[in-house]
Structures are given as structure tokens and as C-alpha cells.
N, C-alpha and C positions, 0 to 999 in steps of 0.2 A: 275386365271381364271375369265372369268366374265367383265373385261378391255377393250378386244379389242386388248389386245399385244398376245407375243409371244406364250403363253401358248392358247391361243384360235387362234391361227394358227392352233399349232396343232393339237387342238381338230376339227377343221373343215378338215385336210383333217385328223387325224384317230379320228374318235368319241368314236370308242372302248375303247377309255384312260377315256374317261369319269366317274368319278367313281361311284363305287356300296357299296353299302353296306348290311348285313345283317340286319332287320329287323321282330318284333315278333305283328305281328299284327292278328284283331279277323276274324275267318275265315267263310265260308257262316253258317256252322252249332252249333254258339256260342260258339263253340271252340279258339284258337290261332292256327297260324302256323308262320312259318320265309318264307319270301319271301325275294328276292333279289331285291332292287330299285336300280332305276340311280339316280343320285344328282346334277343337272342343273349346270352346271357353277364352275366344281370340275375339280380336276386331279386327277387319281391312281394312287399312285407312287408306287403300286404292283403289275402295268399292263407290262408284259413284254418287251413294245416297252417305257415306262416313261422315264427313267433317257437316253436312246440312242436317242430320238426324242428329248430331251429339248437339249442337246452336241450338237447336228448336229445343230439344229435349232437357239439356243441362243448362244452358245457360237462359233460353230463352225465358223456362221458368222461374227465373229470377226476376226478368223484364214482367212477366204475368204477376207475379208476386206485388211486386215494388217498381210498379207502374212509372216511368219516369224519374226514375233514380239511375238508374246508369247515367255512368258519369260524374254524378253527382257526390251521394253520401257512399254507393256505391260507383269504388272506379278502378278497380284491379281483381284480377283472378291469377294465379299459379298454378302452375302445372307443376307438379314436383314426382318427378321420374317416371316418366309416362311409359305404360307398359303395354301393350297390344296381347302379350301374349303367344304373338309369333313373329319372326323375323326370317331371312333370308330371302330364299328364291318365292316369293308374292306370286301370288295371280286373283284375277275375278272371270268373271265372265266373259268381259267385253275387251280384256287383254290383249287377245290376236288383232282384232281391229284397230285398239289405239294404238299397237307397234308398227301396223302396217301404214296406218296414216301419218305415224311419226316418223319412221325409217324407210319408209319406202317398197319394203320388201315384207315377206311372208313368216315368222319368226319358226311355224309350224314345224316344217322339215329339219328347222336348226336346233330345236329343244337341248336334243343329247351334247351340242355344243356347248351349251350352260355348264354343263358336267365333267365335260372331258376334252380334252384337247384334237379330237377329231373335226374331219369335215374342211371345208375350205380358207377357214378365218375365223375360228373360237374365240379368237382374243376380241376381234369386232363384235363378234354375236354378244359376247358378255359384256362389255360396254354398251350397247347397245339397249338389250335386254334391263339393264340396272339403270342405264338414263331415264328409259320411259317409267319404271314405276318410281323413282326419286322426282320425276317430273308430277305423275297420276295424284305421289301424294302430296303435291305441293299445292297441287288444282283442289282436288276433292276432301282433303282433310287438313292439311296446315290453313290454307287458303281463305276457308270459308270461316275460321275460329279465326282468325286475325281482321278478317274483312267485317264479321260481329263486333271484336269489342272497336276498332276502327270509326264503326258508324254511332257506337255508341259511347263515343267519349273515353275510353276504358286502355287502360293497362294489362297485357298480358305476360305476364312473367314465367317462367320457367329456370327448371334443375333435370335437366332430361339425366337418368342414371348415368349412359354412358360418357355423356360429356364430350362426344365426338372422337373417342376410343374404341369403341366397338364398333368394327363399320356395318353387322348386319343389324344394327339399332335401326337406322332410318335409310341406311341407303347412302347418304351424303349429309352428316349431320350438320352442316350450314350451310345447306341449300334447302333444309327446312326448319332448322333454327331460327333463321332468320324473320319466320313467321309471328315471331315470339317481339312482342314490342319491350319486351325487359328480362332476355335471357342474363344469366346469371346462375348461383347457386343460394341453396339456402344453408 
């Protein structure tokens, strides 16, 4: 994002993909609270339209292009160190709802737990909180790029920068490495 190519296509006709994040900043009355920012020039690959707008968008145009050649003359793409542009504490929209239908409970009340060791079980809340978006991105954006070149005869290869060392890269990087039909490095 940020280029002028594909991924800022799509960000101009859905800006909603743009990502969010949570954040624990000081609030009017020398308190904190978590507020939700946007992060200029980002993609959310937690955003439920991510991995189906980058397919249509990127890749599909090739399928438009070269009609029945996936697979064929073309049968690989790489990703080589894929950047979003934001990482850690994720959010979208629809966030509270897919944690409450994941976990059971209301993540709402527990935010400031993300941040700080207060509250009844911080350590659950943050387990918890990083399951469901390592889960979101596995659905809405690993998911739907694997599940493409999948049907379409196709090799997907990857060199993701951090190489499953930096953990606020993806969250859990081989629970969505694995999306990758030829991870690897270049």
C-alpha cells in the first residue's frame, strides 16, 4: 500500500480495507483508554472483503488477461515479503462480533487488558484477542489467495520478510504460512 499499484486500487474504491488498529492512549481526564485508529497507507487482511478484492483484483487479472492459462504456461506467483503496512493489535469493523461468536464472551469491557495486566485474566484476554485475528486472517486473506491458485492449478510461493521472527508480522506465522503452497525464501 502506499505505491500507487494494486493494493491502492483497492483501497480507493473500498477504503474500508484500510487498516485499524487498537491503540491505549491518554484520555481527556489523565486517564488511558483504547481507541481505534486508521493507519494511512495499510491493508487489513482481517477485513472481510482483503484476501477476495486482492484474487479478483491481482490475480484475477491475469485469469482476464490469459484466459485459461493458469496452470498452464502460467502456474506460480510469489509473494516476496509481504507488507501490510501495519501490524500488531488489528481491528475492523466486525471484530467484537467475530470474538464473541469465537470466544464466547464480549471482548468490549476487556480492551485495556490487551495493554496492561489489569482486570480478571489478561493473559486469556490476549490469547484470545490474537487467536481470533490470526484465525480472521487465515479465513479472509491467507484463505482466499490459496484457495485461487488451488482451483486454478497454480503455485503459490512466498519469503514473508520476517520469516516467523517477528511475531507482530502475522500474528502466528505458520498458521498462515501455511497458506503459501511453496513457502520458502528467495
Amino acid at each position: 500500500p502506499g505505491q500507487g499499484k494494486y493494493t491502492d486500487d483497492i483501497l480507493r474504491r473500498h477504503p474500508e480495507i484500510t487498516g485499524q488498529k487498537l491503540e491505549y492512549v491518554p484520555d481527556d481526564q489523565g486517564g488511558m483508554q483504547v481507541v481505534v485508529t486508521t493507519v494511512e497507507h495499510s491493508y487489513n487482511p482481517i477485513h472481510p472483503l482483503a484476501g477476495r478484492e486482492l484474487v479478483d483484483t491481482f490475480f484475477g487479472e491475469f485469469e482476464r488477461r490469459f484466459p485459461g492459462e493458469s496452470g498452464r504456461g502460467l502456474n506460480f506467483f510469489f509473494s516476496d515479503e509481504l507488507e501490510f503496512n501495519i501490524s500488531g493489535n488489528l481491528w475492523c469493523d466486525d471484530f467484537a462480533e467475530e470474538f464473541r461468536r469465537r470466544k464466547g464472551y464480549d471482548i468490549g469491557p476487556h480492551l485495556e487488558e490487551i495493554f496492561t495486566d489489569t482486570g480478571e485474566n489478561p493473559y486469556k484476554t490476549r490469547l484470545d484477542y490474537y487467536d481470533v485475528i490470526v484465525q480472521l486472517e487465515a479465513e479472509r486473506y491467507f484463505g482466499p489467495l490459496f484457495d485461487w491458485h488451488e482451483s486454478h492449478g497454480m503455485i503459490y510461493g512466498c519469503d514473508h520478510g520476517g520469516r516467523g521472527c517477528i511475531l507482530t508480522e502475522f500474528g502466528d506465522y505458520f498458521r498462515t504460512v501455511c497458506f503459501n503452497q511453496g513457502p520458502g525464501c528467495d
